[in-house]
N, C-alpha and C positions, 0 to 999 in steps of 0.2 A: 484346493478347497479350504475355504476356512473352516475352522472347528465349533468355532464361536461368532455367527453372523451379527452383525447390528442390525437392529432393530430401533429405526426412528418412531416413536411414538409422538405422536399431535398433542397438543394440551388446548387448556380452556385459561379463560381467567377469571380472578373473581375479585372482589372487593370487600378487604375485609372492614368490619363493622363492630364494634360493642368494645373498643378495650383503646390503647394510646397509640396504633398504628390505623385507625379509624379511614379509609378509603384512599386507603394503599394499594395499589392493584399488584396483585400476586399473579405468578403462571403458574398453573397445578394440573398434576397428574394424577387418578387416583392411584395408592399404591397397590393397588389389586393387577392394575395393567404389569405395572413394572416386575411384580413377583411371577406373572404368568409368563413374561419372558423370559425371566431368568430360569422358571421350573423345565420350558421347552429348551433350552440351552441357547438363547440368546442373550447376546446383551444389549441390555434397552441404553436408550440413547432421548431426552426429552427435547423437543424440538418447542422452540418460542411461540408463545400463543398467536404473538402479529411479526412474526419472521417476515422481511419483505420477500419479493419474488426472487431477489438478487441470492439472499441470504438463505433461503427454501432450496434454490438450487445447488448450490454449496455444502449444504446438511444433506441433502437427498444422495449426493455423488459421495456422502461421505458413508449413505447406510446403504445394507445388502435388502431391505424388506422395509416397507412404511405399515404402521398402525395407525391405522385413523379411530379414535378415541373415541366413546361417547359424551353427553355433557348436555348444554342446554337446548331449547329448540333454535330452530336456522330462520334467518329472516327470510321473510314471503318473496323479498325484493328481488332474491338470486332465482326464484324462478317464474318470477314474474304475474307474484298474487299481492293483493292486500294484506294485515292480517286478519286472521278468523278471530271474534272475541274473543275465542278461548286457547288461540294461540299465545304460549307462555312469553317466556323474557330470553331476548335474543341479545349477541353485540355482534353488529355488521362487521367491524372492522376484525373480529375474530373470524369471524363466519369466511371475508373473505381471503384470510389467509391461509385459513385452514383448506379453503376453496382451491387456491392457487398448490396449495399442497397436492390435493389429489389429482391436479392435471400435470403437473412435472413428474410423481410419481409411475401415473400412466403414460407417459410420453420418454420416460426411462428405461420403461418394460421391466421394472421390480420387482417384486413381488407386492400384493397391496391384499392386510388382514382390514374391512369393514368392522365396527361394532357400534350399532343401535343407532346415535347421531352418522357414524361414520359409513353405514350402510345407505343412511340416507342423502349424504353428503357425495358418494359415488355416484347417485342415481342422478343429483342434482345436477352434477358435472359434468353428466352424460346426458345435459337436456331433457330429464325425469322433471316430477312435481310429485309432492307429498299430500298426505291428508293431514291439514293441521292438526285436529282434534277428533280423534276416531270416535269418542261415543258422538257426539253430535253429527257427525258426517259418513257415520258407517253404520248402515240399520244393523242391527244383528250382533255387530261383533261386539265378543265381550273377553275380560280377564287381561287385559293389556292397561296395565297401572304401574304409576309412582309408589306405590305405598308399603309394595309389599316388604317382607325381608328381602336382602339380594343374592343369599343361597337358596333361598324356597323356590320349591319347581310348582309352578301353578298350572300350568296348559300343556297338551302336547303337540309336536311341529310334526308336519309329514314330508319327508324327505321326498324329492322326486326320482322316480329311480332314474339310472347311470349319468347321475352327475353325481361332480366332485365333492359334493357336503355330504350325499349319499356313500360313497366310496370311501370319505373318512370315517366315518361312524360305523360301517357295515350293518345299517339297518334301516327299517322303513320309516322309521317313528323315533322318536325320542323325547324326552321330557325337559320342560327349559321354564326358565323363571322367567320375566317381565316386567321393566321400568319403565314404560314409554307412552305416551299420548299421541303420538305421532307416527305414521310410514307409509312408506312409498304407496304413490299412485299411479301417477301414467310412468309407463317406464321409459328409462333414458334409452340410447340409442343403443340396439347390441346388447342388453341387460336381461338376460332370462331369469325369472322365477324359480327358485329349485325347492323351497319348501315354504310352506304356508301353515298357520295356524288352520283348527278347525271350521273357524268363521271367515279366512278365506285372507287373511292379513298376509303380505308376504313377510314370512319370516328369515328365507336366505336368499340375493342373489349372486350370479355367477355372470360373468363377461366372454363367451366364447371366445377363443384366439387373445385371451388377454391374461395377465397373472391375477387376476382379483378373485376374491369370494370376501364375503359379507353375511354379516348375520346381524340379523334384529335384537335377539335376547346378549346376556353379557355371559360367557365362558368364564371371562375370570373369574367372575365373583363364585361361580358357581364351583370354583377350584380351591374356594375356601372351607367345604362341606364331601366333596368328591374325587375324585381324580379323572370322569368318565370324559369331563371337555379337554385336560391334557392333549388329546389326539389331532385336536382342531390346533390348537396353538402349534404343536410340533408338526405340522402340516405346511404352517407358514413358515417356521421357522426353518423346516426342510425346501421348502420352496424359496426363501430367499438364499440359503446354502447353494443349492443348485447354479442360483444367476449368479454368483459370484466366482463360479468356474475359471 
C-alpha cells in the first residue's frame, strides 16, 4: 500500500491578457485543489490541459485517483446541444481532453473525485446533458452563482440516505457554497443522484459498481474556512489508496 497516493488532477487553460506575456496560454490549477490533496495526504500530480489521448494514458497509469477540476462552462457540442445565449466561454479542444480523461480514468477502474465542471464532465461522459443556464432554464431554482465568496456556505444540499456522500459526512444535510450556472440534467448512463439542492438541482452523483462520486459545490475552497469537507477529500484519497493494493 502506498502511504502517499497520487492524485492526478485536470487543469484548465487560460490566456493571459494586460501585461508583456499578453496571449500566452498558460495550464492552471487553482491552488486550492492542490493544497486539498496534499491536507488528505495525497500528492497531487497536475495533468496538461490538452494532454493527447496517448499521453492521458501514461499520466493516468502513472496516478492512483484522478481529480476532475472545475473551471469554465463545457461546449454544447460534446452532448450534442447548440449553445444557450447564456451559456458562458468554452474551449473545445480543453473540454475534449479533459473528456478523454474521464473515460480512461473509468475504464482503469480508479478512483475518480468529480468537482462542479468535473461532476458535470462525468455525467457528459456517461451520455448525460446539462442545463446550460439554470436561472433561465430552471423555474424555481435559486442561490447557484458565480459571485459569491468561495468559502461562504449559501444553501443546503440533502444527502440521499445509504449512499456513499451520505456515509462520508454521517448526516442528512449539510451546508455547501456555490459557483456554478450550470448542471446536470438528463443523466448519463448508470449515474444516480445522491444529493440535491432544495430546489431540486443535483448536487452529488454516484456511479453504482464504479469508483466515482462527484459533487457540484467546491470542498476545497471551503477548506480554506473549515476543516468539515476534509472527509470527502480523504475519502478519495482513501479510495485511490485502496486500488493501488
Amino acid at each position: 500500500m502506498k502511504d502517499h497516493p497520487i492524485i492526478g488532477i485536470s487543469s484548465s487553460r487560460l490566456l493571459l491578457e494586460g501585461n508583456y506575456l499578453t496571449g500566452m496560454p498558460k495550464t492552471i490549477v487553482n491552488q486550492d485543489y492542490v493544497d486539498a490533496v496534499s491536507a488528505a495526504d495525497g500528492i497531487p500530480l497536475i495533468i496538461p490541459s490538452t494532454a493527447s489521448r496517448e499521453e492521458l494514458c501514461a499520466l493516468v497509469n502513472l496516478c492512483d485517483g484522478i481529480l476532475i477540476s472545475g473551471g469554465m462552462d463545457i461546449d454544447p457540442i460534446l452532448y450534442h446541444e447548440l449553445p444557450h445565449p447564456c451559456c458562458g466561454a468554452f474551449d473545445l479542444e480543453v473540454d475534449r481532453s479533459n473528456l478523454d480523461l474521464v473515460h480512461i480514468a473509468m475504464q482503469s477502474g480508479k478512483a475518480i473525485l468529480g468537482i462542479c465542471r468535473g461532476m458535470q464532465l462525468i455525467n457528459i461522459a456517461l451520455n448525460g446533458t446539462l442545463y446550460q443556464d439554470i436561472p433561465s432554464q430552471c423555474d424555481g431554482a435559486g442561490g447557484h452563482k458565480f459571485c459569491y465568496i468561495r468559502m461562504d456556505t449559501v444553501h443546503t444540499v440533502d444527502l440521499e440516505p445509504e449512499s456513499a456522500i451520505c456515509e462520508i459526512f454521517g448526516k442528512k444535510s449539510i451546508e455547501v457554497n456555490s459557483l456554478h450556472h450550470q448542471a446536470v440534467k438528463d443523466l448519463g448512463e448508470g449515474v444516480r443522484v445522491t444529493a440535491k439542492a432544495k430546489d431540486g438541482i443535483a448536487e452529488a452523483i454516484e456511479v453504482p459498481g464504479k469508483n466515482i462520486i462527484a459533487v457540484q459545490w467546491h470542498p476545497e475552497m471551503m477548506l480554506q474556512r473549515s476543516s468539515e469537507m476534509l472527509c470527502l477529500m480523504k475519502d478519495f484519497v482513501n479510495r485511490s489508496q485502496n486500488h493501488s493494493l
